[in-house]
N, C-alpha and C positions, 0 to 999 in steps of 0.2 A: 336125915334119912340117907341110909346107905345106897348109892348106885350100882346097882346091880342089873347087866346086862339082863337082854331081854332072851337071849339063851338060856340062860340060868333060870329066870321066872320059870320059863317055858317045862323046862328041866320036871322044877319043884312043881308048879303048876299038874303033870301028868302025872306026878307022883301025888295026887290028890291032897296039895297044899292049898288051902282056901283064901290066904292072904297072897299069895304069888299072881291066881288069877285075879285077883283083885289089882293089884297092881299094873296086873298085864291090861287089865279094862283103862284103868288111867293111863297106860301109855297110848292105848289105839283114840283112846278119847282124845288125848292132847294131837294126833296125827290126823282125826278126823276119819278114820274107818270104821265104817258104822259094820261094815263087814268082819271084822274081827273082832268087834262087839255082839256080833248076833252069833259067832261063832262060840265067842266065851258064853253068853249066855245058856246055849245048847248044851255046855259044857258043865252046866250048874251054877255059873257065876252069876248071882243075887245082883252085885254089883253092876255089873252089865246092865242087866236088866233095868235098872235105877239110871244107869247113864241112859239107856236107849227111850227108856219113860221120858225123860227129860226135853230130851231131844225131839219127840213125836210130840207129846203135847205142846213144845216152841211154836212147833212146824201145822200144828192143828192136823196131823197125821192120824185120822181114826185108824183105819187099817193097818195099820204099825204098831198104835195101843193093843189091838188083838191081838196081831200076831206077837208080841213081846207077853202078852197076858196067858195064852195059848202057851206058851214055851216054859211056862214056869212062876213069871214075876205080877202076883196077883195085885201090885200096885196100880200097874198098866190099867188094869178092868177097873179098879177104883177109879181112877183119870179118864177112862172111855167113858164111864158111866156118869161122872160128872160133867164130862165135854155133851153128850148128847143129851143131857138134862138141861141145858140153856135154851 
């Protein structure tokens, strides 16, 4: 895998590259910002949305399954709907 600064994702990313934001999602994942994660997701990144599912249902975070399911990533509602089916 190529290192390629997070400028340049950024770059390709507004130029509506779908692998860049993706990659951008795995950088903030690896730093722990869930805020540049919700940002990418707003942004269309699928991927995101998948880190940020992840992350909420760890956390038992209903409210986060929504609002990540509300933004786009209809995986979220699948895992809210499973968390509150227990």
């Amino acid at each position: 895998m190529t290192n390629v600064d997070r400028a340049t994702l950024r770059a390709l990313a507004d130029e509506g590259n779908e692998q860049a934001l993706d990659r951008l999602a795995d950088l903030a994942e690896a730093r722990g910002d869930v805020a540049e994660l919700s940002e990418l997701l707003d942004e269309g990144c699928m991927h995101a949305g998948k880190l940020l599912t992840r992350r909420a249902v760890a956390a038992g975070d209903l409210l986060e399954l929504q609002r990540v399911c509300d933004a786009g990533y209809e995986e979220a509602g699948v895992e809210l709907e499973r968390l509150l089916g227990r």
